[in-house]
C-alpha positions as CSV (number, residue, x, y, z in Angstrom):
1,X,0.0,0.0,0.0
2,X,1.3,3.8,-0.8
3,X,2.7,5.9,1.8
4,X,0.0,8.5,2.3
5,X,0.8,12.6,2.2
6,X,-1.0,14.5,4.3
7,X,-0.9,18.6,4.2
8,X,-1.5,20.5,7.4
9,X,-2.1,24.4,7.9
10,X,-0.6,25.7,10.9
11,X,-3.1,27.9,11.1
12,X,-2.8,31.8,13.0
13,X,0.8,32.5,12.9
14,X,0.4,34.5,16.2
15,X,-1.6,31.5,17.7
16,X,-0.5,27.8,18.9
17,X,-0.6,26.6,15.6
18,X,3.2,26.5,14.7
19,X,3.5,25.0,18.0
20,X,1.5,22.0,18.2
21,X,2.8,20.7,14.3
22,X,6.3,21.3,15.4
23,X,5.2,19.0,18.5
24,X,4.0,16.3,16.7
25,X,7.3,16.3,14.3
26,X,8.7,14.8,17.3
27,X,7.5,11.0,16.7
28,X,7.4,8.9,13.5
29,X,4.2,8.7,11.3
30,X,2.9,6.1,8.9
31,X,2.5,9.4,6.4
32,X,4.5,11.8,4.5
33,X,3.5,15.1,6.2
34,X,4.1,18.5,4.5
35,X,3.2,21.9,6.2
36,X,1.8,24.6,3.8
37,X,3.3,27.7,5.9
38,X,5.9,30.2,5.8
39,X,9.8,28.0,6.5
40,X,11.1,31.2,8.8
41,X,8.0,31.3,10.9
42,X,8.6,27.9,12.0
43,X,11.7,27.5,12.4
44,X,11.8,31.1,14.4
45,X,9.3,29.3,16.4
46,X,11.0,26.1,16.7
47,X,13.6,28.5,18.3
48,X,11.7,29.7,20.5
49,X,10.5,26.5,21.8
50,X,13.7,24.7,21.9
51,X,13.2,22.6,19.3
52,X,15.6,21.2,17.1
53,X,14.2,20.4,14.0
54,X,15.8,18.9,10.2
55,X,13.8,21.8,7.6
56,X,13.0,20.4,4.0
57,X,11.0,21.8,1.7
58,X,8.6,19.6,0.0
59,X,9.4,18.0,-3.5
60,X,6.1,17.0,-5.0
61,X,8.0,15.0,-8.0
62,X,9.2,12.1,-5.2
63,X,6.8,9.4,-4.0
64,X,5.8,10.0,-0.8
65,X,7.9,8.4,2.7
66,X,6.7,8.0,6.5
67,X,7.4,10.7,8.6
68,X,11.0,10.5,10.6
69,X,11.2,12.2,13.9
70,X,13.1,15.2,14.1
71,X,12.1,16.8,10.2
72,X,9.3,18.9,8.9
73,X,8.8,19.2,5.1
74,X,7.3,22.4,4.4
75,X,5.5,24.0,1.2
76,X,6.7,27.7,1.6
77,X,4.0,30.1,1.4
78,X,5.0,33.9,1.8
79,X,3.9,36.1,5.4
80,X,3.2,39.6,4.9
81,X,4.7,40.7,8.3
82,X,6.8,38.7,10.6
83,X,4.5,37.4,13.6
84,X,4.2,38.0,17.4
85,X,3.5,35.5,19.4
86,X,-0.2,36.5,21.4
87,X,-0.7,39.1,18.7
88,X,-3.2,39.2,15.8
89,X,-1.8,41.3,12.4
90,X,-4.2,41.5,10.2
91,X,-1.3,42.1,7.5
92,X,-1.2,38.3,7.3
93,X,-4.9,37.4,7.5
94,X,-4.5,37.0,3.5
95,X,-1.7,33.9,4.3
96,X,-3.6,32.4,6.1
97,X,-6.2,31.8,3.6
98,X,-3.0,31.1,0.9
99,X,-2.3,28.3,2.9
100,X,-5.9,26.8,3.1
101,X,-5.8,27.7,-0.8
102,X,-2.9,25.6,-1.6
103,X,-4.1,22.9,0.8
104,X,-7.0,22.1,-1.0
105,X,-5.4,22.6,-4.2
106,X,-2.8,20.1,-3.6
107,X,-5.6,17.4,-2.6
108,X,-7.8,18.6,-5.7
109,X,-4.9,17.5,-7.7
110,X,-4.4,14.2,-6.0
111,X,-1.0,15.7,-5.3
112,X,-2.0,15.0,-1.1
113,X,-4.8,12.6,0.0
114,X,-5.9,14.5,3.2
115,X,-5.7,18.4,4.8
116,X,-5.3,18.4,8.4
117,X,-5.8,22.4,9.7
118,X,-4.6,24.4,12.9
119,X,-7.3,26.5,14.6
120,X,-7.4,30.1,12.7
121,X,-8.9,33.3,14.5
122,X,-12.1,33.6,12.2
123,X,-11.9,37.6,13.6
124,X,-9.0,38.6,12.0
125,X,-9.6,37.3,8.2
126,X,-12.8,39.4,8.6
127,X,-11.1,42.4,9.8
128,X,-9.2,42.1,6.5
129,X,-12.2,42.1,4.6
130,X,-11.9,38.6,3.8
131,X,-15.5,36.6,4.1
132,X,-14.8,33.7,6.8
133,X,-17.0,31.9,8.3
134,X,-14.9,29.0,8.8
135,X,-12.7,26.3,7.4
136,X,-16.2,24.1,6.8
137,X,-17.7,26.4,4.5
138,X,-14.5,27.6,3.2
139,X,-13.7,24.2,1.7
140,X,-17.3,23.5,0.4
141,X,-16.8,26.9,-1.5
142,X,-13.7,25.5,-2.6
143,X,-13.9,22.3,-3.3
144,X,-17.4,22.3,-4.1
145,X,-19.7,19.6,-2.1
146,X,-22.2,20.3,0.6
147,X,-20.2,20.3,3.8
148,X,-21.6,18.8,7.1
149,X,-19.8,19.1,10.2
150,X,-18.8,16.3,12.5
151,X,-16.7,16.4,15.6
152,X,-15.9,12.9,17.3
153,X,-13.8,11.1,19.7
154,X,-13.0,7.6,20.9
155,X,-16.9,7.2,22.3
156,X,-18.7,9.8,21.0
157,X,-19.7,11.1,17.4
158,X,-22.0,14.5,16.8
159,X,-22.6,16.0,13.5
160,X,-25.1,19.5,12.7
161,X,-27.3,20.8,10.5
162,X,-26.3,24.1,10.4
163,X,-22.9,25.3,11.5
164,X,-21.8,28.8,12.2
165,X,-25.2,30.8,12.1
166,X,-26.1,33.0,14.8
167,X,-29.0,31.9,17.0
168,X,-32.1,34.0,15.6
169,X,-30.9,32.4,12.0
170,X,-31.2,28.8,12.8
171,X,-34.5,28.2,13.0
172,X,-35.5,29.6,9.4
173,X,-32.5,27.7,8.0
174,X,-33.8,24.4,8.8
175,X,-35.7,22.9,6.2
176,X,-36.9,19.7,5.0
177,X,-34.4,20.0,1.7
178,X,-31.4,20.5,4.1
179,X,-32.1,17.9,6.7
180,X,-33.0,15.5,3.8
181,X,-29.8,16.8,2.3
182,X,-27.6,16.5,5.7
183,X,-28.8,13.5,6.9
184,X,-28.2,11.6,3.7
185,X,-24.8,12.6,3.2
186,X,-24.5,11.8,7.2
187,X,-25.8,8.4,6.3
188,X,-23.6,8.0,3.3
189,X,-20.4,8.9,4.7
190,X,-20.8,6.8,7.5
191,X,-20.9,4.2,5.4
192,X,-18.0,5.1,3.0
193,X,-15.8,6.4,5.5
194,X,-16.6,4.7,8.8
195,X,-17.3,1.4,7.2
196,X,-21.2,1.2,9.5
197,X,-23.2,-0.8,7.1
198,X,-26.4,0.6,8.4
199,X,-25.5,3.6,10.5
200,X,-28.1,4.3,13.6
201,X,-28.5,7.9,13.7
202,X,-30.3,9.9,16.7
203,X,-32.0,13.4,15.8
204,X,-32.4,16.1,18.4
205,X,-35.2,18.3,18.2
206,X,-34.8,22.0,17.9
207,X,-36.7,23.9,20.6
208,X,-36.7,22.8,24.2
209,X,-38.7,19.1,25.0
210,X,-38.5,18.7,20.9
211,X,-41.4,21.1,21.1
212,X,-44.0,19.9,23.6
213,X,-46.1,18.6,20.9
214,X,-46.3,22.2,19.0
215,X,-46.5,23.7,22.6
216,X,-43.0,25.2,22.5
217,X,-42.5,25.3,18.8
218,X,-43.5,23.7,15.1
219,X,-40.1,22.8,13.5
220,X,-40.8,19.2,14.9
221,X,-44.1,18.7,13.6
222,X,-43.8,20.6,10.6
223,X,-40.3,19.9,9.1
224,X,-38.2,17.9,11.3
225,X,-40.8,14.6,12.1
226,X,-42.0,15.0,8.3
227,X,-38.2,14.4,6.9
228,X,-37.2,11.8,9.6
229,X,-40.5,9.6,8.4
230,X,-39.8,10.1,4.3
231,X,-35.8,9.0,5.2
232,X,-36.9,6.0,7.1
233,X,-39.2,4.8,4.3
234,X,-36.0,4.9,2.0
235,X,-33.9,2.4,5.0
236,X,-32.0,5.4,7.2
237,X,-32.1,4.2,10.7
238,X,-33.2,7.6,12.4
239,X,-34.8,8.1,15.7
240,X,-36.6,11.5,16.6
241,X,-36.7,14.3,16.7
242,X,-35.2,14.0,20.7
243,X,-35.2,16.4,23.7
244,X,-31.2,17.4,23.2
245,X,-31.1,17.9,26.8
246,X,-31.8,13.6,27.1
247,X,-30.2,12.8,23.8
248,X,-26.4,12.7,25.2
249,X,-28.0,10.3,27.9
250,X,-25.9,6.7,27.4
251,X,-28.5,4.5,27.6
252,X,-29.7,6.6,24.3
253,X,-25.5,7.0,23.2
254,X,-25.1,2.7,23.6
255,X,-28.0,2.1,20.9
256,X,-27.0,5.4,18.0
257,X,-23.4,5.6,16.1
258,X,-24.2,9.4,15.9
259,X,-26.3,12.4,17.3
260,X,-27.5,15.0,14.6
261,X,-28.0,18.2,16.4
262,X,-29.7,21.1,14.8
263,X,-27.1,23.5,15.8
264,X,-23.4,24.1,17.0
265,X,-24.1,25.0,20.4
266,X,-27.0,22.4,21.0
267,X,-24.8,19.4,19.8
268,X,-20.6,20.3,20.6
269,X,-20.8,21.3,24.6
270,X,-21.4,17.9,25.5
271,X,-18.9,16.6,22.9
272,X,-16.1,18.5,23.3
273,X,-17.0,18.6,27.4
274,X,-16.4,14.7,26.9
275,X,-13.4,14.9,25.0
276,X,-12.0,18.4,24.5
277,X,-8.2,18.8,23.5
278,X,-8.4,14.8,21.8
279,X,-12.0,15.9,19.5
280,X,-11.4,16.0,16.0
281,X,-13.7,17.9,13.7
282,X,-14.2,15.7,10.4
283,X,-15.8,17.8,7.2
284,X,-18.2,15.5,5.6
285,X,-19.6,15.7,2.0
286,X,-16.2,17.1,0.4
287,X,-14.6,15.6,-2.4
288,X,-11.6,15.9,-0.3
289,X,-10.7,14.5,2.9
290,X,-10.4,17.2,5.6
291,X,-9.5,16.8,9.6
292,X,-9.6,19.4,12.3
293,X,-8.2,20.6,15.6
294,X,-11.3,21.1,18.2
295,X,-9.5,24.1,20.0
296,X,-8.9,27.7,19.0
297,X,-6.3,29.7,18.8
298,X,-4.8,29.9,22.2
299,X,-3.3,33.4,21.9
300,X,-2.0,33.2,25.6
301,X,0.1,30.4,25.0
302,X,1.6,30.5,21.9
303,X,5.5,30.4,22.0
304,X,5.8,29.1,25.8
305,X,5.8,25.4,25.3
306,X,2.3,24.7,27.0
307,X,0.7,24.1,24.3
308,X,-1.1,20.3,24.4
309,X,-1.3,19.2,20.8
310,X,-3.3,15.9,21.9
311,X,-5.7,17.0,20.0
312,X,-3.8,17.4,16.4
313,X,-2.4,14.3,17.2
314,X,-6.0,13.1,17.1
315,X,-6.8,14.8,13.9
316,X,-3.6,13.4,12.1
317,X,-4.5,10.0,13.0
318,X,-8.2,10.5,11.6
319,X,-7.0,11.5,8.5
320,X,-4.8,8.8,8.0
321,X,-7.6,6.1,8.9
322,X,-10.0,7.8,6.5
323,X,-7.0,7.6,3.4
324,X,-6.9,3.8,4.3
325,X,-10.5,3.3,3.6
């Protein structure tokens, strides 16, 4: 079997990005791994960490080898201004997205079979005037695919409906085309990817109680219900809609591979509560295969060396698993 390559983005270059990938260039992979950022950044980081570290930069015309301890092969991209640790420049919010650009290139060109990215500050691209509302939609604009959202760990696997949307948007944004749309590619990928022959998926409701019978709301009786009862007909297993405040209960976890929640805030407390800094967010419906960090940013601790990169680890590992399908 072919060695795979996986591409990571650091990420903010102010942020614990740079950090946690040099981290995990301290043990062998089964991969190649190549780091689409800026070669000075981390090796001024590396520096700062104490880090000694073999720099290559990646050569796309060699077949692709496991990762040795001790190097990083890196794709250069150029920064606009050197960074500061703890400090957001909004000079080099347009590198950022460079490096997600070339990331996805590279695995549209079956040049790299995977992209595993570092938390970005979603803030600062904004205040560049670049439209970001994060690397899930990014990619789908991208790549093209619908994107659903998945975060999992060892015991626990969530997935939404609708991603980053502020609160007083989500209701109007659930429909019976997007759940039907959502919940089939849920259902496909957890087949393709995840090898579940018949995957058991459990639905929250939207409002409170999963509406009180139309008491505390009607997307359950009028879109949700309707959806879940045309998907079973077709052979998705799908229970609901569910109170989400009973649907994380383990009696309810041990019978379902997944909980669909209707939005991010309803569904990734609990998950990431269960399993935060080990999480990986999983994009689902791309034509590419794309991991993710669960934590942010972590301004405070960027160049210090406290930085726990369990949970890239995590993400790396995911990626790999999903080439070897």
């Amino acid at each position: 079997m072919n060695t795979p390559r996986i591409v990571i983005t650091p990420g903010e270059p102010a942020g614990i990005g740079p950090d946690i990938c040099l981290q995990i260039c301290a043990q062998d992979w089964p991969c190649e791994i190549i780091f689409i950022a800026n070669p000075e950044l981390l090796k001024r980081r590396a520096k700062l960490l104490g880090l000694e570290i073999n720099f290559q930069i990646a050569d796309f015309s060699q077949p692709a080898y496991p990762h040795s301890m001790g190097s990083m092969i890196v794709y250069p991209v150029e920064l606009a201004t050197q960074e500061t640790c703890g400090k957001l420049d909004v000079n080099n919010a347009q590198y950022i997205v460079n490096t997600l650009e070339t990331a996805a290139q590279l695995c549209m060109d079956n040049d790299a079979q995977a992209i595993v990215t570092g938390p970005v500050q979603k803030s600062i691209i904004n205040d560049a005037g670049i439209k970001f509302s994060g690397h899930t939609e990014f990619f789908a604009d991208y790549c093209g695919g619908y994107p659903v959202m998945m975060l999992a760990t060892k015991k626990l696997r969530v997935a939404l409906v609708t991603t980053h949307l502020p609160l007083k948007d989500i209701s109007k944004s659930i429909t019976r085309s997007l759940l039907k749309k959502v919940i089939t590619i849920l259902h496909h990928d957890l087949q393709e990817k995840f090898g579940l022959s018949s995957p058991r998926i459990a639905v929250c409701g939207l409002n409170p109680h999963a509406g009180e019978g139309g008491h505390l709301g009607n997307e359950e009786i009028e879109t949700i219900q309707p959806t879940l009862e045309l998907l079973r007909k077709k052979g998705i297993q799908l229970t609901g809609p569910l109170p989400a405040d009973t649907a994380f209960n383990p009696s309810i976890l041990a019978e379902h591979d997944i909980v669909l929640a209707m939005y991010h805030d309803q569904g990734l407390p609990t998950l990431k509560y269960a399993g935060f800094g080990e999480a990986v967010n999983i994009t689902l419906g791309l034509p590419i295969t794309r991991t993710s960090v669960d934590h942010g940013t972590a301004l405070d601790l960027a160049g210090k060396g406290q930085a726990n990169h369990g949970s890239l680890e995590s993400a790396l590992n995911m990626a790999i698993q999903l080439t070897l399908k």
